[in-house]
C-alpha positions as a printed Julia matrix, in Angstrom:
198×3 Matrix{Float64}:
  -9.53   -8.56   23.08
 -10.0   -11.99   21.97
 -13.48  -12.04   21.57
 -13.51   -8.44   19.54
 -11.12  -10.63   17.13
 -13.74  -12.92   16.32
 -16.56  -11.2    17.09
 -17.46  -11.13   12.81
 -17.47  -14.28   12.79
 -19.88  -14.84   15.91
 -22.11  -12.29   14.07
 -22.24  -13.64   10.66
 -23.06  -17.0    12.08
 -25.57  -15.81   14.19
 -27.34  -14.29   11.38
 -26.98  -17.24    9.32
 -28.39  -19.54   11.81
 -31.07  -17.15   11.7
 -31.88  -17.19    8.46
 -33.01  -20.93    8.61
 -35.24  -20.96   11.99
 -38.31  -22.33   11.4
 -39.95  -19.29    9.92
 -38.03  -18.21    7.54
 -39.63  -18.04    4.03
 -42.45  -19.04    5.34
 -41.3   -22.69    4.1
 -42.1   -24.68    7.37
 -42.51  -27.86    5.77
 -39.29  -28.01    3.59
 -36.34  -29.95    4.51
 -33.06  -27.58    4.87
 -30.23  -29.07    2.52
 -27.04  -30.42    4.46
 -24.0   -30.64    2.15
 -20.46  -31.98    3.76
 -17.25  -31.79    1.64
 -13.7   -32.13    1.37
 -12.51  -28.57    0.49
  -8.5   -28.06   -0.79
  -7.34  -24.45   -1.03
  -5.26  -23.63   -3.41
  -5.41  -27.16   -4.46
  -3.31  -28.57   -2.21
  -4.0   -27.27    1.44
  -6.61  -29.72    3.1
  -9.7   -28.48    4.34
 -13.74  -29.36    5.48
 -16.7   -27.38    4.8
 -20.14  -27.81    5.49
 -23.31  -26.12    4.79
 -27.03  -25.42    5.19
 -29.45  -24.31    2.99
 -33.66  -23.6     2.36
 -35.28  -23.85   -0.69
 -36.15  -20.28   -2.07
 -37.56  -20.59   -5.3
 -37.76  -23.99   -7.39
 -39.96  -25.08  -11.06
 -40.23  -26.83  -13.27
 -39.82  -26.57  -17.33
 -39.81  -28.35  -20.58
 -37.6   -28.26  -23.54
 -38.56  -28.16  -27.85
 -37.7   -32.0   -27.15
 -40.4   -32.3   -24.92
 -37.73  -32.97  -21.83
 -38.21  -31.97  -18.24
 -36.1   -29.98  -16.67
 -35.81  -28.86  -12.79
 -34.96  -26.07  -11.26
 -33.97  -24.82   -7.83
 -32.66  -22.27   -5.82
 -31.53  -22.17   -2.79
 -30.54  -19.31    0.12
 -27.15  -21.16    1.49
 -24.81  -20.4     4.8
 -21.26  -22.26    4.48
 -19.21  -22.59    7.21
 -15.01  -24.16    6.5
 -11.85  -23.74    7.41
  -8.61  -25.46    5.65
  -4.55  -25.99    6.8
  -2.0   -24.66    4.61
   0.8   -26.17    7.22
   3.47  -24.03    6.37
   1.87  -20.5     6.91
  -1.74  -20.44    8.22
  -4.54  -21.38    8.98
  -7.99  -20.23    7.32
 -11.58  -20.09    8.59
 -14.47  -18.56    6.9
 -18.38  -18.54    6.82
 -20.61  -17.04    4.03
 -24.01  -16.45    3.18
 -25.63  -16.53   -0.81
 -27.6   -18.08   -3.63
 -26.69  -21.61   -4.97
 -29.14  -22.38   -8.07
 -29.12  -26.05   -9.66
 -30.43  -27.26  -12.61
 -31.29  -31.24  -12.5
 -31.89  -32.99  -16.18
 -33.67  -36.2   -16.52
 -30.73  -38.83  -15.6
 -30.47  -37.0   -11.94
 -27.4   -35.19  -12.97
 -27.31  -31.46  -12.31
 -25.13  -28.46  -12.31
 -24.47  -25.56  -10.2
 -23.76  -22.33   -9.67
 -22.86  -20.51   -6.24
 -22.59  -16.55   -5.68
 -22.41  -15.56   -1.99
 -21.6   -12.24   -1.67
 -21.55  -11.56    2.17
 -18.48  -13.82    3.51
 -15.77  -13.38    6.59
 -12.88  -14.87    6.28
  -9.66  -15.25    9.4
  -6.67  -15.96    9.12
  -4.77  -17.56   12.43
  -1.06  -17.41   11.85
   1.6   -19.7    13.76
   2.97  -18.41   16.71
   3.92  -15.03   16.49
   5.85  -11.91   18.81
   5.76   -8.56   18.45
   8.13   -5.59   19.89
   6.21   -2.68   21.91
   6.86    0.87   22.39
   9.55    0.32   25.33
  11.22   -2.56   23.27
   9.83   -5.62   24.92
   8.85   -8.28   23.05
   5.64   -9.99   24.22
   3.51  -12.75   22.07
   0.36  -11.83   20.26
  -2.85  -13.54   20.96
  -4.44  -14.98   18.46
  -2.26  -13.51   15.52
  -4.18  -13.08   11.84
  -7.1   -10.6    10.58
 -10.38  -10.3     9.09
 -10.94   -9.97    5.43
 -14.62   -9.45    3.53
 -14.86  -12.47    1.25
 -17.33  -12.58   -1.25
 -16.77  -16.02   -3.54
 -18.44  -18.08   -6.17
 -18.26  -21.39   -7.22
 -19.37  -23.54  -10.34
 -19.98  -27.35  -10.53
 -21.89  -30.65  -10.9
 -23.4   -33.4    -9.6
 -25.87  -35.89   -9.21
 -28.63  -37.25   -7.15
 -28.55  -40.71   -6.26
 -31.3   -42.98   -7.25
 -34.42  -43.61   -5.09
 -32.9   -41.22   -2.84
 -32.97  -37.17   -2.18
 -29.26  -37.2    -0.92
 -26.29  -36.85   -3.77
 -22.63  -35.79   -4.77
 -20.96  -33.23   -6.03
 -17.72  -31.61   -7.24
 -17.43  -27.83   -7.62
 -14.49  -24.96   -8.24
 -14.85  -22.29   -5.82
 -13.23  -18.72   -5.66
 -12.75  -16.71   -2.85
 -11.45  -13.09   -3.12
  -9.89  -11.66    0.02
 -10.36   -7.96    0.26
  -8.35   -5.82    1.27
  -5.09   -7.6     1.1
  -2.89   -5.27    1.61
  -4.35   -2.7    -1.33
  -4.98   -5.16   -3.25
  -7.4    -8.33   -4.13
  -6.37  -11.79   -3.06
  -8.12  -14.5    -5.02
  -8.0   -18.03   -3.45
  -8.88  -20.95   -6.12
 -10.28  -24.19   -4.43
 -11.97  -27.66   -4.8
 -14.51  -29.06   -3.13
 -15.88  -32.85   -3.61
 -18.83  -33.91   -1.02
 -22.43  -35.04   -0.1
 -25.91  -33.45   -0.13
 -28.27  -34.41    2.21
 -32.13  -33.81    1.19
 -31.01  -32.56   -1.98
 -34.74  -32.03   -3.72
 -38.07  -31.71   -1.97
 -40.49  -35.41   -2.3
């Protein structure tokens, strides 16, 4: 029973682990990108998320002012979880594009879509009554929602280095919730490791 409850989450990892062996894209040589951040749901309920990602498609171009510009994409797998202390805890892992745009000064910006995501929810301890009236606790109380999210943000690479920081708003939509959509607005601030290719 227990591992049915989180067998989504063992399969969505698996395939993102998979998506970054050493044949993928055909990009042997390439670096993956590590990024490590704080991440507060909501704001306010503290989190951690970390991430992995391959370079999929990167260039270069030049502006009417004759300045440089460089661009890169990236396939990304996220793995996080946060503590809202009062009601829950959340863990999720996702899969999706991030594409960057770095100007001259080493300062970029970002924007996220990952549209395959599985979120859990693991909710203090909880009892429930059965058919004969006894009450027994549940194991491993919460569910599963599909969570597709986005995020927009900026950064910048330090210099004579590939790593860098970054800050970034990131939306999560829990579906269903109930019959509905539940949006989740957070914040992440953190650290890229091997953030362009030498």
């Amino acid at each position: 029973m227990i591992i049915m409850k989180c067998l989504p989450i063992v399969a969505i990892l698996l395939f993102v682990f998979s998506l970054f062996s050493k044949n993928t894209l055909g990009q042997n040589a390439q670096p993956l990108i590590y990024s490590f951040s704080y991440y507060g749901n909501n704001l306010w309920n503290p989190g951690l998320k970390a991430g992995a990602g391959k370079i999929w498609k990167e260039k270069e171009s030049t502006n009417k002012k004759g300045k440089t510009r460089y661009h890169q994409t990236t396939l990304n797998g996220n793995l996080g979880f946060y503590i809202d202390p009062a009601s829950h805890t959340g863990v999720f892992t996702d899969v999706g594009l991030i594409y960057r745009k770095f100007y001259t000064n080493d300062w970029f910006y970002s924007l996220g879509i990952s549209p395959v995501g599985i979120y859990r929810s693991f909710l203090p301890q909880t009892y429930e009554m059965d058919t004969s009236g006894e009450i027994n606790k549940v194991t491993l109380p919460g569910r599963f929602y599909f969570s597709p999210s986005g995020s927009l943000g900026f950064g910048k690479k330090l210099k004579n280095s590939s790593n860098g920081w970054f800050a970034r708003a990131n939306m999560i939509l829990l579906l269903p919730y109930n019959t509905y959509i539940l949006p989740l607005v957070n914040v992440e601030a953190g650290y890229c490791v091997n953030l362009r290719m030498k």
